[in-house]
N, C-alpha and C positions, 0 to 999 in steps of 0.2 A: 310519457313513460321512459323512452332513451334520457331524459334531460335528469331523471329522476334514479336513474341505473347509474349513470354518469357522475351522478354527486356521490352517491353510495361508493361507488368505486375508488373515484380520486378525490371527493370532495371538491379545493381548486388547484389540486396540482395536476400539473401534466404528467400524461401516463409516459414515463421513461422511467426505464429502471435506476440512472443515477442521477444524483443531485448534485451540483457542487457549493459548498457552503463556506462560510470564514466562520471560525471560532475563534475568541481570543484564546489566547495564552492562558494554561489553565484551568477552561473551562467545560472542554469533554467530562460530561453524567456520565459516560458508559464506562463497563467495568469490564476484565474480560479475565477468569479463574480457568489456570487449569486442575483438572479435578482427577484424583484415582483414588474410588473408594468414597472413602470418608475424608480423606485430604484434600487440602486444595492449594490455591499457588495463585497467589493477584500478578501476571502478566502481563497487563493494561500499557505498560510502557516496556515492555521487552518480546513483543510477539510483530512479525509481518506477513504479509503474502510473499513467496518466493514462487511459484508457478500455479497455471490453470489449469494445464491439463497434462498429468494428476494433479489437481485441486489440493497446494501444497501450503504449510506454514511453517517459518523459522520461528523457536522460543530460544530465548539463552537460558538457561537455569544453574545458577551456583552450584557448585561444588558438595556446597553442606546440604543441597535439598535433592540434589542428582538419584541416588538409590531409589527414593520412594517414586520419582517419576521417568524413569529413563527405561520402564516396563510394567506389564500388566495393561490392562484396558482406561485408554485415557478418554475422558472428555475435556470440551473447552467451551465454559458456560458466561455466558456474556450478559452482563445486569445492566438495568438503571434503578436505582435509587430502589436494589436489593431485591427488583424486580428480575424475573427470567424476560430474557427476549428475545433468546435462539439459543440452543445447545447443540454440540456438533461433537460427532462420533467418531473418533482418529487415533491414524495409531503410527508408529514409530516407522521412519521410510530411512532414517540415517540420523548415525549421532556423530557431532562431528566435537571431539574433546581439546578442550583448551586448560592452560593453567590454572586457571579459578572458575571453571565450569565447563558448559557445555551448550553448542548452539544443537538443538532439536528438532531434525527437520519431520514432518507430521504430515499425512498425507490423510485429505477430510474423506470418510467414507461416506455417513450418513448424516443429516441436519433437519434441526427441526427451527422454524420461526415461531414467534406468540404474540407479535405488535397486531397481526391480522388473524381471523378466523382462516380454518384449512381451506374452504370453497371459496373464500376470500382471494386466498394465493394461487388457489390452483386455476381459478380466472386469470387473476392477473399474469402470472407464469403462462399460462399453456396460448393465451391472446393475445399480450401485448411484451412478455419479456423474452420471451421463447423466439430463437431462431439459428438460424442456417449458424451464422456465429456458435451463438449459444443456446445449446439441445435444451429443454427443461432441468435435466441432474445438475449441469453447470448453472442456469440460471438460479433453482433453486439455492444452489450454494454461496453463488454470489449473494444472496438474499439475507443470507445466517452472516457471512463473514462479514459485509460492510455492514452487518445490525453497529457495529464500531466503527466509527470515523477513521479514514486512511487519509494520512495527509499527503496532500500532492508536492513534491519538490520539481528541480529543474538538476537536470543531468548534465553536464560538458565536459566535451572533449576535444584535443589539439595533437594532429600529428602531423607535422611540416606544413603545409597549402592547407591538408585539410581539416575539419571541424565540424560539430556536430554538438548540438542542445535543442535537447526537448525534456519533457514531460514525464513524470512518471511517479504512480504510488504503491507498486511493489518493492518496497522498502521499508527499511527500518536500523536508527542507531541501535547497538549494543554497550551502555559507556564501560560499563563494569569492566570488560574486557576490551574497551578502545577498536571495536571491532564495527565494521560497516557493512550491511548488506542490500544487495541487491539484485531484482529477480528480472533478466532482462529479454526479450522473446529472443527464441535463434534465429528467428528473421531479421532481427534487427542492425539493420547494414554495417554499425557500428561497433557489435557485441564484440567482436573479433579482433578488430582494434584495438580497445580493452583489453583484450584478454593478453595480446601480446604485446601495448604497450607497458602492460599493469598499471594503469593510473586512470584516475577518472576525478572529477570533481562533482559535488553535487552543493544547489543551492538555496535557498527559501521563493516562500513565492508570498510575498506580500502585498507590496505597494504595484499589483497591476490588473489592469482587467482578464476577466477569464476567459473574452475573446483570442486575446493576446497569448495566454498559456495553453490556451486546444488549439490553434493553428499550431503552434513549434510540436503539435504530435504528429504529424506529417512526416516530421523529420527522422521518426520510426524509421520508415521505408523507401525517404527520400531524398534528395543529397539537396540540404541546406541552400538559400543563396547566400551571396559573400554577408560579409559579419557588419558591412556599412549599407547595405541593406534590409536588417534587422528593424523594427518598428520601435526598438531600445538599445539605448546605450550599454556596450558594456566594456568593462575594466577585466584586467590580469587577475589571476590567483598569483597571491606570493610568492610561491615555489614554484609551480607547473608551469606557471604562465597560460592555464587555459582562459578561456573566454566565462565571465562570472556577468550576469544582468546586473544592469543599474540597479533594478528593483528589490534585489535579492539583501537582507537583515543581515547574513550571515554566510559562508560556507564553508564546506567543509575538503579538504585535499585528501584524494585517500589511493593508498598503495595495494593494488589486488594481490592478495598473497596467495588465491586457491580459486577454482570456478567448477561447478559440479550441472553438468546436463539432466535437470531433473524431469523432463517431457516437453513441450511445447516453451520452456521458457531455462535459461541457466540460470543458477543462482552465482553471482560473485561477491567473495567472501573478503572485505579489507578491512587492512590498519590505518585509521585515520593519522593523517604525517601531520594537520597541521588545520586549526580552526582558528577560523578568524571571522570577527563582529565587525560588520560596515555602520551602522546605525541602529536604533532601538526599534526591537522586535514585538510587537502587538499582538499579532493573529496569522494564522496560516490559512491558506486553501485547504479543504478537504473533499472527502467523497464520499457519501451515504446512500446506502439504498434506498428506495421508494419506501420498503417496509419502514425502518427507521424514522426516515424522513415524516410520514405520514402523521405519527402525533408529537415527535420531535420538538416540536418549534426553532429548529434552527432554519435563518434565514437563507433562500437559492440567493445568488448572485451570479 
């Protein structure tokens, strides 16, 4: 009977809430609209997470679509193949205006999933996602937001002696506006550094294992060892001269122009100074929830 509840529940995946997957280039199904009314807005490549708690998201929206979404009651409904598979109830926490739009930051009130039945989730949530970290409201919501693949990058930084790279998928480019963000804990030894160096670099994560990219999460709350003891090589950024992985297809050099304390996490707001391609770029690491994950078919690694 356990062995029989067991497969119901997870089928063969293990119960954790996140998966990490490689997509090629390209090939994310999922969709992600925002919605007010009867209008809607394919966001799919201009939306991130910027903090957990409040349970926060950045959108950029033009200029020309600003009026009809920058008020009234917004949703943010997320498809595969025109299918629902989480809608999420949110609403306007800060607008922050630029010359050809607007980045929109959205604080999630209320979410609903549809890849699993309700007693589906509310198992899963209240027994195996559910904890001291994360209460159920959060886990729940983690649940709607990664229904969409986050892709994970690598973060670096350089000031004098010291140095710091790790991990992280509270993020997202903006090209339209040449605008870079990202959502960084205030614990984060480093955030501060940043914030009064203004410069940060961030990298791809391709050509490496994902043992190799959750160990440098450590480096969250932990002061790095030296850079020739790293498990990879790495090379200068162009300008900065920060520390960039062998691994990395590409990165990016970015100048923080702004940084806003939105709960449990800052968002910093920059102008990319300066992109540059190391090699041809395939597939990224990403991150999906169990929901997703479950009839997905994207492969764990």
């Amino acid at each position: 009977m356990k062995l029989l509840i067991k497969k119901l529940l997870f089928r063969t995946l293990y119960p954790k809430p996140f998966f990490g997957v490689r997509i090629f280039n390209g090939q994310i199904e999922e969709k992600v609209f925002l919605q007010k009314n009867s209008l809607e807005l394919d966001v799919s490549d201009r939306h991130n997470i910027v903090c957990e708690s409040p349970f926060c998201i950045a959108i950029w929206v033009d200029k020309d679509d600003l009026r009809e979404f920058d008020t009234g009651k917004l949703k943010l409904r997320i498809e595969k193949k025109r299918k629902l598979i989480a809608l999420l109830n949110i609403r306007l926490k800060k607008k922050l205006e630029q010359e050809s739009g607007a980045i929109l930051v959205l604080q999630i009130i209320k979410v609903r999933c549809y890849q699993l039945n309700l007693l589906h989730q509310f198992i899963l949530i209240s027994f195996f996602f559910s904890n001291k970290k994360h209460v159920y409201a959060e886990a729940e919501k983690y649940g709607a937001i990664y229904s969409y693949p986050r892709r994970v990058i690598v973060t670096s930084f350089k000031n004098d002696e010291y140095y710091n790279i790790f991990p992280m998928d509270f993020q997202g480019e903006f090209p339209e506006a040449n605008i870079y963000l990202l959502g960084l804990k205030a614990t984060n030894i480093t955030v501060n550094k940043i914030i009064e160096s203004k410069r940060v670099v961030v990298s791809t994560t391709e050509a490496i294992d994902t043992k190799t990219i959750y160990d440098l999460g450590v480096h969250h709350s932990k002061t790095p060892p030296k850079v020739e003891n790293l498990p990879f090589n790495v090379e200068e950024s162009e300008l900065l001269k920060f520390p960039v992985p062998e691994f990395s297809s590409s990165y990016r050099e970015i100048e923080i122009i702004n940084s806003y304390k939105l709960g449990s996490h800052i968002m910093l707001v920059g102008k990319i100074l300066n992109s540059k391609n190391l090699h041809h770029s395939y597939c990224s690491l990403y991150h999906v929830h169990f929901f997703e994950h479950f009839g997905s078919g994207y492969a764990e690694v």
